[in-house]
VONUTOR-335968 format. One record per residue (C-alpha): x, y, z; chain; residue in one letter. Coordinates in Angstrom, 1 decimal, padded with zeros to 4 digits, m for minus. Layout:
<recs>
@px->X; py->Y; pz->Z; mol->A; type->A
...
</recs>
This chain:
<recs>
@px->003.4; py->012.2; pz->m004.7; mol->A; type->X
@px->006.6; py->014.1; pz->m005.1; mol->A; type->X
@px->009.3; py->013.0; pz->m003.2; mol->A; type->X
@px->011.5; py->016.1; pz->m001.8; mol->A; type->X
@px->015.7; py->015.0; pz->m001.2; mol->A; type->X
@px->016.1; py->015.7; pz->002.9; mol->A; type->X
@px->017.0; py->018.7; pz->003.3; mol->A; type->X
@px->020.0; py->020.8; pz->005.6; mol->A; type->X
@px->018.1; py->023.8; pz->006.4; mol->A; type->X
@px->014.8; py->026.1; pz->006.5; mol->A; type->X
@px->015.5; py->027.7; pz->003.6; mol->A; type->X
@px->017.0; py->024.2; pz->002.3; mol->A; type->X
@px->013.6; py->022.8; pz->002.5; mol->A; type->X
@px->012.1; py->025.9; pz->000.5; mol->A; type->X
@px->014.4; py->025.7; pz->m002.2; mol->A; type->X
@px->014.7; py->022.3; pz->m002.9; mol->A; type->X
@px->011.3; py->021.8; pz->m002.9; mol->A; type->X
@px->010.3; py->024.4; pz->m005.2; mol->A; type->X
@px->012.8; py->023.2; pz->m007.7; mol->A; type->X
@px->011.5; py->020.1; pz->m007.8; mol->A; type->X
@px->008.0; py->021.0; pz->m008.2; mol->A; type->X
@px->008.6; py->023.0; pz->m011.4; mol->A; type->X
@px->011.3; py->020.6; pz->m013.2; mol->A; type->X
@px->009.6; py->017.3; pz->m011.5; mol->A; type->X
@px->013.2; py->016.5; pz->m011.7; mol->A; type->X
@px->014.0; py->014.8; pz->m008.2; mol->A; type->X
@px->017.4; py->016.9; pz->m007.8; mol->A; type->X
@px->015.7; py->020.2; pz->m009.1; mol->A; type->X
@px->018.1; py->020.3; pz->m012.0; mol->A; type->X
@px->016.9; py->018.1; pz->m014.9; mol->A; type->X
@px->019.3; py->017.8; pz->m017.7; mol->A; type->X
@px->017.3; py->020.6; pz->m019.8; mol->A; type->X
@px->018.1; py->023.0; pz->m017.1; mol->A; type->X
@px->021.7; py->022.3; pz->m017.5; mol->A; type->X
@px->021.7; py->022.4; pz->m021.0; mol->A; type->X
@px->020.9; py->026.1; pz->m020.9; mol->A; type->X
@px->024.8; py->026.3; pz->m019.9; mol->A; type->X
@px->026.3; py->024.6; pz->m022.9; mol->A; type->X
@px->028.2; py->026.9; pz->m025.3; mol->A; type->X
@px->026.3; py->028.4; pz->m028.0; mol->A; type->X
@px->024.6; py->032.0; pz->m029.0; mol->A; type->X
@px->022.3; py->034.6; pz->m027.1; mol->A; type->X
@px->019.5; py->032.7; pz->m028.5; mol->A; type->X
@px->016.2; py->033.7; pz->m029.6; mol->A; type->X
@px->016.0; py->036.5; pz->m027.2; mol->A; type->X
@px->018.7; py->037.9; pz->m025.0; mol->A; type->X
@px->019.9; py->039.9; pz->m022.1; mol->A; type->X
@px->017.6; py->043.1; pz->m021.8; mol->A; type->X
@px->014.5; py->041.5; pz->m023.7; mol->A; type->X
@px->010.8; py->041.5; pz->m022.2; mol->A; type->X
@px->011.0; py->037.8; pz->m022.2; mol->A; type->X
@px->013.8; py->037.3; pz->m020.4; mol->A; type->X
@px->012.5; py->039.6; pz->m017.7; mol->A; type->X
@px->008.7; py->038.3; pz->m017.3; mol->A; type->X
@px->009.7; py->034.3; pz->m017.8; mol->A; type->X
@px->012.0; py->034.7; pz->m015.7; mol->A; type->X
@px->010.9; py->036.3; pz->m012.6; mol->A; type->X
@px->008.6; py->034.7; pz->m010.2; mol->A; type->X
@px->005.5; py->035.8; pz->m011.2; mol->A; type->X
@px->005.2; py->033.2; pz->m013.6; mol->A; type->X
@px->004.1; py->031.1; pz->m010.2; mol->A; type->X
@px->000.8; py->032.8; pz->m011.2; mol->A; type->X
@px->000.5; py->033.3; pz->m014.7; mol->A; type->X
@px->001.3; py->029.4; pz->m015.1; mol->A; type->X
@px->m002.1; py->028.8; pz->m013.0; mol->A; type->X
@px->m003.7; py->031.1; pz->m015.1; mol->A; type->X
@px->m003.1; py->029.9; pz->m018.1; mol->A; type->X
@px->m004.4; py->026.6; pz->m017.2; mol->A; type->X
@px->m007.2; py->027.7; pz->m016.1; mol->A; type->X
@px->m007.9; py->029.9; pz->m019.5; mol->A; type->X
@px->m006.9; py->027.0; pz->m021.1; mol->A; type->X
@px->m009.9; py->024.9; pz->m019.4; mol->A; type->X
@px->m012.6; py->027.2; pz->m020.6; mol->A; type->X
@px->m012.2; py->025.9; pz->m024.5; mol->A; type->X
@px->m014.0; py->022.4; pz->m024.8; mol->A; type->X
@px->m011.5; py->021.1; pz->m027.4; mol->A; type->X
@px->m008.7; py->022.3; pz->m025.8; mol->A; type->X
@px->m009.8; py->020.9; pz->m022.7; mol->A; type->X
@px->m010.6; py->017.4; pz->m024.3; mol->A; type->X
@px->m006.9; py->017.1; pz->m025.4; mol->A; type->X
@px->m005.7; py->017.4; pz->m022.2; mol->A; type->X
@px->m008.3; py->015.3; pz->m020.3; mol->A; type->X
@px->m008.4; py->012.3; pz->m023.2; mol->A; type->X
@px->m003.8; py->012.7; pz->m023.3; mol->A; type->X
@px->m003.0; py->013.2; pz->m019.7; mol->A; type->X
@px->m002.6; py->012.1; pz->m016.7; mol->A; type->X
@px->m003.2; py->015.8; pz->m015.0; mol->A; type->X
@px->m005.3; py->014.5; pz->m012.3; mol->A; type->X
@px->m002.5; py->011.6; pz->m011.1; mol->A; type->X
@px->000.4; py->014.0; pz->m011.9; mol->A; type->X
@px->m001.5; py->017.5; pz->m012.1; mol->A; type->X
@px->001.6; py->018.9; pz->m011.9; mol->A; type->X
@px->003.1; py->017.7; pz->m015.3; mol->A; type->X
@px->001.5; py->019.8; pz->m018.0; mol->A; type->X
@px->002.8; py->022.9; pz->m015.7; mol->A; type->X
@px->006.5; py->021.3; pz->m015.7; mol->A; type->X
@px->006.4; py->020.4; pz->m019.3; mol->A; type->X
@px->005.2; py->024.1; pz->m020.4; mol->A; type->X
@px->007.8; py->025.7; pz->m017.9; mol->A; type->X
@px->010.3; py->023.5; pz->m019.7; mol->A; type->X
@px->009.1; py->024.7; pz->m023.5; mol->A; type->X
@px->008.9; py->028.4; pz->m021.8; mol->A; type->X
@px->012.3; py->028.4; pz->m020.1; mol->A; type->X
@px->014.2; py->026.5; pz->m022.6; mol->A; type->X
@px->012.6; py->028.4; pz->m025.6; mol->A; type->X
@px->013.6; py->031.5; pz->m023.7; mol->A; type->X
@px->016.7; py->031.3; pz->m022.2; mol->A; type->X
@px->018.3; py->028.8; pz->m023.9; mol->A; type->X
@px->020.5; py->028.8; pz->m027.6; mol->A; type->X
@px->018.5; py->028.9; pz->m030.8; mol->A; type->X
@px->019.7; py->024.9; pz->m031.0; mol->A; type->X
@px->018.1; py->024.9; pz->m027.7; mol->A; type->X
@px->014.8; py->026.1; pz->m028.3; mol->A; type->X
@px->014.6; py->025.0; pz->m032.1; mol->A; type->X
@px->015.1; py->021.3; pz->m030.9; mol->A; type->X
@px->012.3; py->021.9; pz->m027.6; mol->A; type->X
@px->009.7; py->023.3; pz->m030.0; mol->A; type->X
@px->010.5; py->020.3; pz->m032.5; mol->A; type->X
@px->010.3; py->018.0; pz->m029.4; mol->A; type->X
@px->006.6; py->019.5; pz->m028.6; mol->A; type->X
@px->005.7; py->019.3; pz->m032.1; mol->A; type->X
@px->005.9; py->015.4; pz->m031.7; mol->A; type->X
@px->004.1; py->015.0; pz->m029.0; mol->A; type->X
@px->001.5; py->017.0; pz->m030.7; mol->A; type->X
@px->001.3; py->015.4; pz->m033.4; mol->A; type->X
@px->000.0; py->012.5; pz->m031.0; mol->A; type->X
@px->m002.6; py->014.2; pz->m029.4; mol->A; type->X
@px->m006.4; py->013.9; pz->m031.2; mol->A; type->X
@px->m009.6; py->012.7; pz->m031.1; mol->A; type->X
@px->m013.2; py->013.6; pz->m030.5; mol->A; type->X
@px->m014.5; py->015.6; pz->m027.7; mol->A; type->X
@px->m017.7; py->014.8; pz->m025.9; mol->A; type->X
@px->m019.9; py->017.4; pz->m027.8; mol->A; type->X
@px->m018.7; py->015.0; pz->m031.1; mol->A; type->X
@px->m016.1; py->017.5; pz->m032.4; mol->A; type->X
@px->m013.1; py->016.2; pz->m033.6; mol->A; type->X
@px->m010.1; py->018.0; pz->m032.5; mol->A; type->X
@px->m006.2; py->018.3; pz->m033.1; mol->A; type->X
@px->m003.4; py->019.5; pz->m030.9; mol->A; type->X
@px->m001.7; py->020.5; pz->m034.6; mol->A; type->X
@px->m004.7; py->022.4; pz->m035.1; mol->A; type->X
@px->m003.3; py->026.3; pz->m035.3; mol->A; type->X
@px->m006.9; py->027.5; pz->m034.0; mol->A; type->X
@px->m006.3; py->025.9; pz->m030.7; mol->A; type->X
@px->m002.0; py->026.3; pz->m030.6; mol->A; type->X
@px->m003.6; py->030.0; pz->m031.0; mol->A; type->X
@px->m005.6; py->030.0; pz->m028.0; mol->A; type->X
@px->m003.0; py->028.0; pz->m025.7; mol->A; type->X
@px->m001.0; py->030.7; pz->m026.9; mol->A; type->X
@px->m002.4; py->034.0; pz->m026.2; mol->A; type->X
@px->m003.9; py->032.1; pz->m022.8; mol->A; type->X
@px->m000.2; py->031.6; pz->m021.8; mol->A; type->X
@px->001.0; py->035.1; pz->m023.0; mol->A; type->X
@px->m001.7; py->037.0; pz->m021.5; mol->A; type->X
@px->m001.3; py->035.5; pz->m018.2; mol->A; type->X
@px->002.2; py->035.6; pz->m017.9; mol->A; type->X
@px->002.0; py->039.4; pz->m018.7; mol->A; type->X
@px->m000.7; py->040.1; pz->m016.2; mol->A; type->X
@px->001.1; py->038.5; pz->m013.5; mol->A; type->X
@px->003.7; py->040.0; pz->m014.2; mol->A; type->X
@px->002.2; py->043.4; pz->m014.3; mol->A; type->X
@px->001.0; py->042.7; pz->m011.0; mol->A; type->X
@px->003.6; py->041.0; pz->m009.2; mol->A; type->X
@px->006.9; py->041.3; pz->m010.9; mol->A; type->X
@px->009.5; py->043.5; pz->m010.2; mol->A; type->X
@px->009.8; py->046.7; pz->m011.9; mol->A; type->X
@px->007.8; py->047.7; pz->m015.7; mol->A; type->X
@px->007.7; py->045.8; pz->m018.8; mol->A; type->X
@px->007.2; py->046.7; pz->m022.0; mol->A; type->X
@px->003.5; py->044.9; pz->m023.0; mol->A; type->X
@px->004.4; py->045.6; pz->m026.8; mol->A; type->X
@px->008.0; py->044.1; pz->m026.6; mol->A; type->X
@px->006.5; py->041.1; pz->m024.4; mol->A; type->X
@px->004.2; py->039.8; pz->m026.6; mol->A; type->X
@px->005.8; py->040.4; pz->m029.7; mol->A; type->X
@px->008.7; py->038.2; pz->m028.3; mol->A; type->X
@px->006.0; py->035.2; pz->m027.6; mol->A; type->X
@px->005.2; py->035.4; pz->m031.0; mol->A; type->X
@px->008.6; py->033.8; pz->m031.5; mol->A; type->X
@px->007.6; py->030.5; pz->m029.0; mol->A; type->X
@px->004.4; py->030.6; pz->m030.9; mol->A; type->X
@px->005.3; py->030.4; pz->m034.6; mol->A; type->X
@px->008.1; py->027.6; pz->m033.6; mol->A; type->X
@px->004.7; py->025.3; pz->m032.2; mol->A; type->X
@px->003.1; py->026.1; pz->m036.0; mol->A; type->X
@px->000.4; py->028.8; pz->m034.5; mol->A; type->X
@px->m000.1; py->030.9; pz->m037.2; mol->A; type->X
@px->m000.1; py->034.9; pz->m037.5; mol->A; type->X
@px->m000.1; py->035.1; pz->m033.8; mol->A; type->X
@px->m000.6; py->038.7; pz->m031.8; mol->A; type->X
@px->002.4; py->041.0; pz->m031.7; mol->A; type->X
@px->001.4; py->043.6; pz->m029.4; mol->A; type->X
@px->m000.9; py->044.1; pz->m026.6; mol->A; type->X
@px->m003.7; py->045.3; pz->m028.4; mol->A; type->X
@px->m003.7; py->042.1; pz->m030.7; mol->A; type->X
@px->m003.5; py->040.5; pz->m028.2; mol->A; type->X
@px->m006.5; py->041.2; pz->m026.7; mol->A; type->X
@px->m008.5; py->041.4; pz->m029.7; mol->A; type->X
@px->m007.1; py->037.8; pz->m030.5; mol->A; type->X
@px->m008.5; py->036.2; pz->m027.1; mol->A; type->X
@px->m011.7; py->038.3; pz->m027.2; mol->A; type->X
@px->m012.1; py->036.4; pz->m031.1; mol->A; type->X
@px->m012.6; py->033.1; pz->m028.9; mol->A; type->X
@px->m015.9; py->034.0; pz->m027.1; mol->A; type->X
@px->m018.1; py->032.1; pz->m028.8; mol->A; type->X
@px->m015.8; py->029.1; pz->m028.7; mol->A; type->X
@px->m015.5; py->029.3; pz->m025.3; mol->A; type->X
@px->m018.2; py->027.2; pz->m023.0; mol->A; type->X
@px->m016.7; py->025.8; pz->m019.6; mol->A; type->X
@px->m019.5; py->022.6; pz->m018.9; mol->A; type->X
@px->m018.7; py->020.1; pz->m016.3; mol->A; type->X
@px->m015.3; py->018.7; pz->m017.3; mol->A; type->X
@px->m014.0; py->022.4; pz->m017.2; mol->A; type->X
@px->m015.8; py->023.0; pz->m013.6; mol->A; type->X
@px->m013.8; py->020.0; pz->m012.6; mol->A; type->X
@px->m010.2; py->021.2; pz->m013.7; mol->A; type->X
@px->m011.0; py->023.9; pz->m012.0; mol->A; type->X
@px->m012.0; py->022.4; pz->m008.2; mol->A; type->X
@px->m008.8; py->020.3; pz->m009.0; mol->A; type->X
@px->m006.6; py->023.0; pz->m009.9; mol->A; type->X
@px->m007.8; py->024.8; pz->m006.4; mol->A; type->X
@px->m006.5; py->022.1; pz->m004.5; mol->A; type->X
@px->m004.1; py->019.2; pz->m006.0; mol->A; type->X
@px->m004.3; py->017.6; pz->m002.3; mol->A; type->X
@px->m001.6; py->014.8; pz->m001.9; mol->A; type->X
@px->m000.1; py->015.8; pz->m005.5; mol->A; type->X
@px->001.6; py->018.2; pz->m003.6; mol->A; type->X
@px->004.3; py->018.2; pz->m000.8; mol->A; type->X
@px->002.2; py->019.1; pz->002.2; mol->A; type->X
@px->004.5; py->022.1; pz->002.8; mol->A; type->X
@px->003.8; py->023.6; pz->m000.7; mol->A; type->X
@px->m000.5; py->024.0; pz->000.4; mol->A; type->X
@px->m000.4; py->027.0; pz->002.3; mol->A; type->X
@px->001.8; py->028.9; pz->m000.7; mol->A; type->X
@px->m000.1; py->027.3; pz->m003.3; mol->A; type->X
@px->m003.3; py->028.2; pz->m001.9; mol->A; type->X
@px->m002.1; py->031.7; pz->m001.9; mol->A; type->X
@px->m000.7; py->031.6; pz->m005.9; mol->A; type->X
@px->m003.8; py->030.1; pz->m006.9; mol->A; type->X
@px->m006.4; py->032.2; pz->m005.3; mol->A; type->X
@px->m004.0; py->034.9; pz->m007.2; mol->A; type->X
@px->m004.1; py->033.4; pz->m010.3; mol->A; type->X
@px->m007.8; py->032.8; pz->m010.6; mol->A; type->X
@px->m008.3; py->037.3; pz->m009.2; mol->A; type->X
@px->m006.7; py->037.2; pz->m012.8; mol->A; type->X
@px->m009.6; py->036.0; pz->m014.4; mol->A; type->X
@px->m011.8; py->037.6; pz->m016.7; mol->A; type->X
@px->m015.8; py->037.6; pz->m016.2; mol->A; type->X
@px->m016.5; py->035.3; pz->m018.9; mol->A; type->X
@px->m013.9; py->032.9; pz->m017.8; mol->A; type->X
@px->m015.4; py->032.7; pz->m013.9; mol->A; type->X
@px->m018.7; py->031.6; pz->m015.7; mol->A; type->X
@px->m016.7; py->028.8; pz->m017.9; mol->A; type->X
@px->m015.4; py->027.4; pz->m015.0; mol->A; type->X
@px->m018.1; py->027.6; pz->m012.5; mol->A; type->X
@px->m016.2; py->029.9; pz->m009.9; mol->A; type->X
@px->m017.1; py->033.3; pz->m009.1; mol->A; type->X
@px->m015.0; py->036.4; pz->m008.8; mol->A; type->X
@px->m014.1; py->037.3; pz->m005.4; mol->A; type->X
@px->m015.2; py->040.8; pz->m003.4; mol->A; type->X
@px->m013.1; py->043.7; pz->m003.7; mol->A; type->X
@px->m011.6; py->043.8; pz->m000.8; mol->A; type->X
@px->m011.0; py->040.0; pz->m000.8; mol->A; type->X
@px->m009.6; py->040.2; pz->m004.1; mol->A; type->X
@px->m007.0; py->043.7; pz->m002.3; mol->A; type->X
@px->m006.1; py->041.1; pz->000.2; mol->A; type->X
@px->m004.7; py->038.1; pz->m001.7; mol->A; type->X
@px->m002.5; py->040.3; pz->m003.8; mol->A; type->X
@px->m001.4; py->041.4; pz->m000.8; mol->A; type->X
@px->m000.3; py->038.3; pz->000.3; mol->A; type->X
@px->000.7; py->036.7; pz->m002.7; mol->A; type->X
@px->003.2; py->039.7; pz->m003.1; mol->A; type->X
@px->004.2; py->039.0; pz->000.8; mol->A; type->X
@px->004.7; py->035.2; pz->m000.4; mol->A; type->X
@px->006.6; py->035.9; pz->m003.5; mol->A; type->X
@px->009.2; py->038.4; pz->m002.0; mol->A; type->X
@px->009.7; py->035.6; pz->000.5; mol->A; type->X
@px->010.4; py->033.2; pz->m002.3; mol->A; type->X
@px->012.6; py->035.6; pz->m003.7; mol->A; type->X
@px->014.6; py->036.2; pz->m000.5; mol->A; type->X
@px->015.1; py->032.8; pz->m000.2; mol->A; type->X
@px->015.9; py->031.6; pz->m003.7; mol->A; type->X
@px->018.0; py->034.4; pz->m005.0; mol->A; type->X
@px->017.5; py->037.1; pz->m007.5; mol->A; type->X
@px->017.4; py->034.4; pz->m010.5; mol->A; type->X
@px->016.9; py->031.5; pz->m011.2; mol->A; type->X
@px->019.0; py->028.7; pz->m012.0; mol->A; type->X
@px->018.4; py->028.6; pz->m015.7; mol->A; type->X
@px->018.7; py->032.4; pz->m015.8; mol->A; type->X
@px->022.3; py->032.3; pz->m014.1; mol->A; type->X
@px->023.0; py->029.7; pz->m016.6; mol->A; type->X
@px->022.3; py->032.1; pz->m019.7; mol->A; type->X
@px->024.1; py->034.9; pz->m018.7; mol->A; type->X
@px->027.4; py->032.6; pz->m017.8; mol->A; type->X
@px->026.8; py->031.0; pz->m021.1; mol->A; type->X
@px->027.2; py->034.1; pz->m023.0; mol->A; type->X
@px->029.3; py->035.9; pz->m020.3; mol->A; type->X
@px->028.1; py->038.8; pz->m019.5; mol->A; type->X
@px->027.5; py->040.0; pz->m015.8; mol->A; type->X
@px->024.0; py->039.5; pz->m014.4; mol->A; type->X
@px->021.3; py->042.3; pz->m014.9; mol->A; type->X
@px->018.6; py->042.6; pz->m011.8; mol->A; type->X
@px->015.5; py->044.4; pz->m012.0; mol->A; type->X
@px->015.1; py->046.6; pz->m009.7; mol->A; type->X
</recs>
């Protein structure tokens, strides 16, 4: 159960608690956040990049769903996380240690992201076994880094399509993923949209669901007491967004079903309600994104 500091205010409350639910840090600034600050280059990407604006706007608060939930639908994938986790205790902790990777690898110096990636590359090589079906798997295996991969980077770019602010360039977006992705040993991964899509559609026949995705996904609709009782309502809303996002195929992995049209119109409309809300409460950027830009001193730059 996370434990939010007491808050002065409203918007206090919001803040705080949101920060805290994506770092798991109990101050909402862990020291990885902070070290985005420290002196050193642009790094991997930069001011005016497609990663800088899609990672860090808000709409990651439904591509990072997403992706779980793509990642769910691959039996090996899903046996590393189910056999290595504690996602049901502390569901939120795969979420907080890829928005670490993500944000660090992103906005941080090269040293920054070249010692985050080395860092997940440990833990990796940790992470094996054999999945129920008697497959042996491998989180070093660069068939399944490939499909975490273009699971995270499509999702991120559909939400952001759909609920960031202003255009992004699809091409310039994955190609810079393709950077996080060869640093976690994923080999020849997709640098433009259309690879991109051919990559993930390469997976169908790998792809099943069964019962332990099913589960994932009933948890992944409602974490219950994992979650501060004020975050249910918004989550509800991000993850009813997220899982709109879905292909076909994926529904019939996990056992859910796409929603109606017009059911489907009326949670993006909300979800975009709920994120400008977040936004107007929280600022423009994010902590780690103010950091960069005073790190390498340059003014700000807002999408419109």
């Amino acid at each position: 159960m996370i434990r939010v500091p007491t808050p002065s205010s409203t918007a206090d409350v919001v803040r705080r608690t949101f920060r805290v639910i994506l770092s798991g840090h109990p101050d909402g600034e862990p020291p990885w956040v902070t070290a985005i600050g420290e002196p050193g280059d642009s790094g991997w990407f930069g001011p005016g990049s497609a990663a800088w604006q899609v990672n860090g706007s808000l709409a990651t608060l439904v591509g990072g769903p997403r992706a779980l939930m793509m990642q769910a639908c691959h039996p090996l994938a899903l046996a590393g996380v189910e056999q290595h986790s504690t996602y049901r205790a502390d569901p939120l902790g795969r979420l907080q240690r890829t928005n670490l990777y993500v944000t660090t690898s992103t906005f941080g110096t090269t040293q920054l992201a070249e010692q985050t990636a080395a860092m997940v590359n440990r833990v990796h090589e940790q992470v094996y076994g054999t999945a129920e079906d008697g497959r042996d798997y491998s989180a070093q295996d660069p068939r399944l880094l490939l499909w975490v991969h273009v699971g995270l980077t499509e999702s991120m770019l559909l939400a952001y399509q759909r609920y960031g602010r202003g255009t992004v360039d699809a091409d310039a977006y994955v190609n810079d993923m393709a950077q996080l992705a060869r640093a976690l040993g994923v080999i020849d991964p997709p640098s433009t949209a259309d690879e991109l899509t051919t990559s993930i559609d390469s997976f169908r026949d790998e792809v099943s669901g069964g019962a332990s995705a099913r589960s994932v996904a009933r948890f992944l609709r409602f974490p219950g007491r994992a979650l501060p009782v004020g975050a249910w309502a918004p989550y509800e809303v991000l993850i009813r967004a997220a899982s709109d996002l879905l292909p076909a195929w994926a529904h019939d992995c996990l056992g859910t079903s796409p929603r109606p049209r017009i059911v489907q119109s009326l949670d993006t409309a909300t979800c975009a309600a709920t994120i400008r809300s977040l936004q107007a409460v929280l600022g423009p950027r994010s902590r780690a994104v103010d950091l960069a830009y005073q790190r390498i001193g340059i003014e700000p730059v807002d999408v419109p």
